[in-house]
VOMILUM-913239 format. One record per atom (N, C-alpha, C, O, CB): residue number from 1; atom name; y, x, z. Coordinates in steps of 0.2 Angstrom, whole numbers, plus 2048, in hexadecimal, padded with zeros to 3 digits. Glycine has a CB too. Layout:
<recs>
   i at   Y   X   Z
 NUM CA   Y   X   Z
...
</recs>
This chain:
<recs>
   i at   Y   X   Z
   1  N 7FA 804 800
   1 CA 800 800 800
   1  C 806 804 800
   1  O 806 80A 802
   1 CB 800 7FB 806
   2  N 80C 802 7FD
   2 CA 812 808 7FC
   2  C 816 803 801
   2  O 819 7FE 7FF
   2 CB 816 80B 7F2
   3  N 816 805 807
   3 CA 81C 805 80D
   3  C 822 805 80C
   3  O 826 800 80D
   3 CB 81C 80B 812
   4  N 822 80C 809
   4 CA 829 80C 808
   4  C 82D 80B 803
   4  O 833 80C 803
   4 CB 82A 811 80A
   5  N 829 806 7FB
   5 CA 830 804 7F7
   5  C 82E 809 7F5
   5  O 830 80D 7FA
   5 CB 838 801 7F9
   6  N 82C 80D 7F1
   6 CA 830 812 7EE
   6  C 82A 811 7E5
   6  O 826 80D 7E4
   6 CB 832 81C 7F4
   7  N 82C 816 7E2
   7 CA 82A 814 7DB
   7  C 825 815 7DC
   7  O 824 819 7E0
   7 CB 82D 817 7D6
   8  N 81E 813 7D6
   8 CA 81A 818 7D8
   8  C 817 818 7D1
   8  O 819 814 7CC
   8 CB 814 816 7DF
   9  N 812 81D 7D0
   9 CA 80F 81E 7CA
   9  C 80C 818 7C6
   9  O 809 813 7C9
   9 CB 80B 822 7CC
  10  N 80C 81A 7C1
  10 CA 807 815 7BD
  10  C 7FF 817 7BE
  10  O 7FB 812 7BE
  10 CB 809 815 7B4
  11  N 7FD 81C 7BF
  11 CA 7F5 81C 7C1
  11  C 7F5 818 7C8
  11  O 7F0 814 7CA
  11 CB 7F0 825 7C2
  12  N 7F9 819 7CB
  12 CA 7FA 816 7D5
  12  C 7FB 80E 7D3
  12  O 7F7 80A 7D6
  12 CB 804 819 7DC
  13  N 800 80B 7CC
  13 CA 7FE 804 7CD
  13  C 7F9 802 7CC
  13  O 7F7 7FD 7CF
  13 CB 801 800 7C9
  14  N 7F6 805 7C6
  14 CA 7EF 801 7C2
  14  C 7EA 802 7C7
  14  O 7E6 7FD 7C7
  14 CB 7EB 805 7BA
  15  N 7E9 807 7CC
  15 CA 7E4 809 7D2
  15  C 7E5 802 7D5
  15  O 7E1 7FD 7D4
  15 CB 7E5 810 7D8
  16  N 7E9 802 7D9
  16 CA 7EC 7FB 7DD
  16  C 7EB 7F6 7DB
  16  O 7E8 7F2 7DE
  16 CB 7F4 7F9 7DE
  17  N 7EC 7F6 7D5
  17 CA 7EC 7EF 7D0
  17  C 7E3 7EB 7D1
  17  O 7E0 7E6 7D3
  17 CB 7EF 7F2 7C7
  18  N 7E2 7F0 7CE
  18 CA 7DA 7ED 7CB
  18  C 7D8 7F0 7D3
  18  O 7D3 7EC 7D3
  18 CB 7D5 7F2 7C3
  19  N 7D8 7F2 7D8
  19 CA 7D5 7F2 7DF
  19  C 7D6 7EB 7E2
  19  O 7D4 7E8 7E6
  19 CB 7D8 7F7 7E3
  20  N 7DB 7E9 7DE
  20 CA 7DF 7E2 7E2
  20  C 7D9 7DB 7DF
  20  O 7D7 7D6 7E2
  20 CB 7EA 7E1 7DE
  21  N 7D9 7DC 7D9
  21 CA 7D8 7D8 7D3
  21  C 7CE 7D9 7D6
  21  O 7CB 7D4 7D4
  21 CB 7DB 7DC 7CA
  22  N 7CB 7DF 7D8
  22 CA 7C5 7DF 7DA
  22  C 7C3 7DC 7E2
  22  O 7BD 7DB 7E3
  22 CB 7C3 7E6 7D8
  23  N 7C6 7DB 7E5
  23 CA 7C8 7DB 7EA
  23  C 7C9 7D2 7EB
  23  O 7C5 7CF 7EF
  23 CB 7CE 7E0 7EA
  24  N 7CF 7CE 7E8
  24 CA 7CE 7C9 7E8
  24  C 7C6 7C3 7E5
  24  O 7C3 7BE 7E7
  24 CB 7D4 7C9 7E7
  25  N 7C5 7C6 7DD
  25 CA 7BF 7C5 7DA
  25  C 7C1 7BF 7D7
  25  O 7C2 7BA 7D9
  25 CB 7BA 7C5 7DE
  26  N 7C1 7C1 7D1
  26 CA 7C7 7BB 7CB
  26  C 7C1 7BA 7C8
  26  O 7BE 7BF 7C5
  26 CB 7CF 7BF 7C5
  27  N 7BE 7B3 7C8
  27 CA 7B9 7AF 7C4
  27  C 7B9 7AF 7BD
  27  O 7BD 7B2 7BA
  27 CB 7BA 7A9 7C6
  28  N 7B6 7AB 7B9
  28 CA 7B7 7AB 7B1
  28  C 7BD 7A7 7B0
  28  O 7C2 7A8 7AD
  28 CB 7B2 7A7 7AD
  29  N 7BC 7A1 7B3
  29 CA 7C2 79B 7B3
  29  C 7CA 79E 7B6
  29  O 7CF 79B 7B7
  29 CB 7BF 794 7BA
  30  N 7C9 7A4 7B6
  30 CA 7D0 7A7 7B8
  30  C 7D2 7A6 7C0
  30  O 7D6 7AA 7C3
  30 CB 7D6 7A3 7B5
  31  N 7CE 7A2 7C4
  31 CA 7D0 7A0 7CB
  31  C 7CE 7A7 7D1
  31  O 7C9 7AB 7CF
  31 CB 7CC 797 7CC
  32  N 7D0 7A8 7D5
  32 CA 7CE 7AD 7DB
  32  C 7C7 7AB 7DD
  32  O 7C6 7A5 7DC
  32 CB 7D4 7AD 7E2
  33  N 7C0 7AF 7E0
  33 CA 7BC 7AD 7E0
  33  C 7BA 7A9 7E7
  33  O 7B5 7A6 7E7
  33 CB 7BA 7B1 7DE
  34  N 7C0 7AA 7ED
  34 CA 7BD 7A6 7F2
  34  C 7C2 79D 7F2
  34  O 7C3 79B 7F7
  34 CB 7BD 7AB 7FA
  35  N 7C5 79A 7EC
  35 CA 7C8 796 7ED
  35  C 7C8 794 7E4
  35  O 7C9 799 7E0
  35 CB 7CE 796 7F1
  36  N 7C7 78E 7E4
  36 CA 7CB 78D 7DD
  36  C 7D3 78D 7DB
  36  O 7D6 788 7DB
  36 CB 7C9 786 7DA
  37  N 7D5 792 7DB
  37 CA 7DB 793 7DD
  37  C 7DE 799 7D7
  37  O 7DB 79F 7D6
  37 CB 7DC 793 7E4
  38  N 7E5 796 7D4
  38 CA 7E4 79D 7CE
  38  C 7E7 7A1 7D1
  38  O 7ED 79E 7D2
  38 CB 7E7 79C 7C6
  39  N 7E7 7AA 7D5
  39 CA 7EB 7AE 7D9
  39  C 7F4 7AE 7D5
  39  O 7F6 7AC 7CF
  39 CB 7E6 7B7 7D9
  40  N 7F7 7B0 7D9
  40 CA 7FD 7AF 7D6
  40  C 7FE 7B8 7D9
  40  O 7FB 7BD 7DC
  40 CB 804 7A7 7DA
  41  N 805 7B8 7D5
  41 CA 808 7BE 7D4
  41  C 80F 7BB 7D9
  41  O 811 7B6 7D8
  41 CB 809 7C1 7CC
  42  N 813 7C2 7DD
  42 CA 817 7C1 7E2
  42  C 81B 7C5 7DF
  42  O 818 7C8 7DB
  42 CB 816 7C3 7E8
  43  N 821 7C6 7DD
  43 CA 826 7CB 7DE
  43  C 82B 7CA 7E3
  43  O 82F 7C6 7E4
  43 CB 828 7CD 7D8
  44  N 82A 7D1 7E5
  44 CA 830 7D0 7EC
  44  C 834 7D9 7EA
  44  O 831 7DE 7E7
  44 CB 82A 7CF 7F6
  45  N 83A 7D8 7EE
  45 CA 83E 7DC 7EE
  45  C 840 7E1 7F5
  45  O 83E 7E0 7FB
  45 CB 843 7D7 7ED
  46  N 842 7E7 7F3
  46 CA 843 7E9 7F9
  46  C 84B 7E8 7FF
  46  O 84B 7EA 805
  46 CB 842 7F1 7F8
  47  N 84F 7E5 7FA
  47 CA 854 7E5 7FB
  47  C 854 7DF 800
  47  O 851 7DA 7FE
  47 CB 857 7E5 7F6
  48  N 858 7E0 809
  48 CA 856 7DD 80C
  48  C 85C 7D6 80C
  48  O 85B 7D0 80F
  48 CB 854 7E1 812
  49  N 863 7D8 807
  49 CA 867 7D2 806
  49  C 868 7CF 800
  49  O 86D 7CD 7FD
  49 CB 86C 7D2 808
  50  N 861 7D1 7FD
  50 CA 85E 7CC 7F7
  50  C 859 7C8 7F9
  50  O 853 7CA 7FA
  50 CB 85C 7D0 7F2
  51  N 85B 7C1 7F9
  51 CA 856 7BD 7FB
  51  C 853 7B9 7F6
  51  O 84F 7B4 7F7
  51 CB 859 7B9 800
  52  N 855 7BB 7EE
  52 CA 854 7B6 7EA
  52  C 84B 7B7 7E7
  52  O 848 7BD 7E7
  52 CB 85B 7B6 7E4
  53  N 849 7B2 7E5
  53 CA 841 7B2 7E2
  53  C 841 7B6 7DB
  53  O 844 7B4 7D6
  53 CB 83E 7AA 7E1
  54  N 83E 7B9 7DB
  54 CA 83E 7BA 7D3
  54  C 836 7BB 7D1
  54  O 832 7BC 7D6
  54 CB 842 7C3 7D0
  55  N 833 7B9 7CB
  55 CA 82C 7B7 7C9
  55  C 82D 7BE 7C1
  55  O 832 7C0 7BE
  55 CB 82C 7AB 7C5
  56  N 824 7BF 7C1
  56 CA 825 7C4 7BB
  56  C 825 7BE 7B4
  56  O 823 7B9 7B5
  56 CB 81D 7CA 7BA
  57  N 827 7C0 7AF
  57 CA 828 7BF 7A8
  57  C 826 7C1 7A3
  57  O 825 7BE 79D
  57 CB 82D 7C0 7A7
  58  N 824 7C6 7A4
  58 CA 820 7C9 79F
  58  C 81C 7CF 7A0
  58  O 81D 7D1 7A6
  58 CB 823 7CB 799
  59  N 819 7D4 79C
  59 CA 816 7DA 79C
  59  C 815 7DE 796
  59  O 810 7DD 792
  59 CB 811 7DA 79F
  60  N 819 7E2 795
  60 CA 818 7E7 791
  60  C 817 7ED 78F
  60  O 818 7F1 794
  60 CB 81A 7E7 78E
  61  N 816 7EE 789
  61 CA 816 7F7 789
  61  C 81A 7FA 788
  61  O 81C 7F9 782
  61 CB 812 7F9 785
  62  N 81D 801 78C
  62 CA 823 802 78C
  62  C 820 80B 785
  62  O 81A 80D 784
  62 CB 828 804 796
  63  N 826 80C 784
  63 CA 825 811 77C
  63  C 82B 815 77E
  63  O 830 813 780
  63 CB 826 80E 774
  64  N 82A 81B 77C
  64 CA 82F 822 77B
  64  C 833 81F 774
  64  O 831 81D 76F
  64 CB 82A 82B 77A
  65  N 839 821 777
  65 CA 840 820 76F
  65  C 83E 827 769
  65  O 83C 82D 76A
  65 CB 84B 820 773
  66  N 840 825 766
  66 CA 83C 82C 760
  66  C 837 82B 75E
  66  O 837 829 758
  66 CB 83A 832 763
  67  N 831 82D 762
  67 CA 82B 82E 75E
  67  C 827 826 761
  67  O 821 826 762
  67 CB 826 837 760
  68  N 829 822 761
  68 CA 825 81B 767
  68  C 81F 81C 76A
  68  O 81A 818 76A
  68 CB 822 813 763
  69  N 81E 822 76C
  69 CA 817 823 770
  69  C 817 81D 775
  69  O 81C 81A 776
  69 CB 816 82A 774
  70  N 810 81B 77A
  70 CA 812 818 77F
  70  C 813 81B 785
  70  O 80F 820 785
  70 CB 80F 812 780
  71  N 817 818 78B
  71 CA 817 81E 78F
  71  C 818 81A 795
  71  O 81A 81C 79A
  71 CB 81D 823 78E
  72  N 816 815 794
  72 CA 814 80F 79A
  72  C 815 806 799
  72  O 815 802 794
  72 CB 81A 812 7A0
  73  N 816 805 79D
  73 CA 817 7FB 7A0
  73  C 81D 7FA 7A3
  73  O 81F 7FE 7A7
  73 CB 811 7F7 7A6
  74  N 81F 7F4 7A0
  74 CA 826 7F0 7A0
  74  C 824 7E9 7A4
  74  O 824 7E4 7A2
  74 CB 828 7EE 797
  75  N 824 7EA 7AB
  75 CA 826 7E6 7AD
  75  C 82B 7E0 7AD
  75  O 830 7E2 7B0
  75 CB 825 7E8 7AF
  76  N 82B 7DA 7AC
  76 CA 831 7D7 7AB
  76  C 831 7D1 7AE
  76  O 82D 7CD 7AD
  76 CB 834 7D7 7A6
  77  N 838 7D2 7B4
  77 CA 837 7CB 7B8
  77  C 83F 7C7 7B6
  77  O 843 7C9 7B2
  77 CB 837 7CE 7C3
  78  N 840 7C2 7B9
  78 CA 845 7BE 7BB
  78  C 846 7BA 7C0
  78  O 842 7B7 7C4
  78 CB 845 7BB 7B9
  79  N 84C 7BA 7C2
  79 CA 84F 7B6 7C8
  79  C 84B 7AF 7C9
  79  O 84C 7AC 7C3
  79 CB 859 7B5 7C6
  80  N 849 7AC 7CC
  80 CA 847 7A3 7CF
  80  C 84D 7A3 7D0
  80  O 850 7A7 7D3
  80 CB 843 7A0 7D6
  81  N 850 79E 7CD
  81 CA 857 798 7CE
  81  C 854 793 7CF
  81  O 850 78F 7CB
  81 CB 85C 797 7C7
  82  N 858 792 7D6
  82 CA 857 78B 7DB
  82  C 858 786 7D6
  82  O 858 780 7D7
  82 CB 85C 78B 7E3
</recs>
């Protein structure tokens, strides 16, 4: 778990990630395996006078300018407006 907020690697997300994802045990039907229930995703902030929700939006593959190798993932969230 990263405590402290701070950035972490892309091998440290995908480790986390799919530990998380093995861990809860996601069915065929998409749902978590001890509830029919589909797992959601959180995003939360570190900022302690930002109170607002924001949800992810997409995911993509991020590319070097020049030659477009890829050189990681594009997370992209938005603000919840009450």
């Amino acid at each position: 778990m990263n405590e402290k907020c701070e950035p972490i690697s892309f091998a440290d997300f995908d480790r986390c990630y799919n530990s998380i994802v093995k861990e809860i045990g996601i069915k065929e039907d998409g749902t978590i395996a001890s509830h029919s229930l589909e797992p959601t995703i959180t995003v939360m902030v570190d900022d302690p006078d930002d109170d607002s929700d924001y949800e992810i939006v997409g995911l993509e593959p991020d590319m070097l300018w020049g030659c477009m190798c890829w050189a990681g993932v594009v997370i992209k969230i938005r603000r919840v407006e009450d």
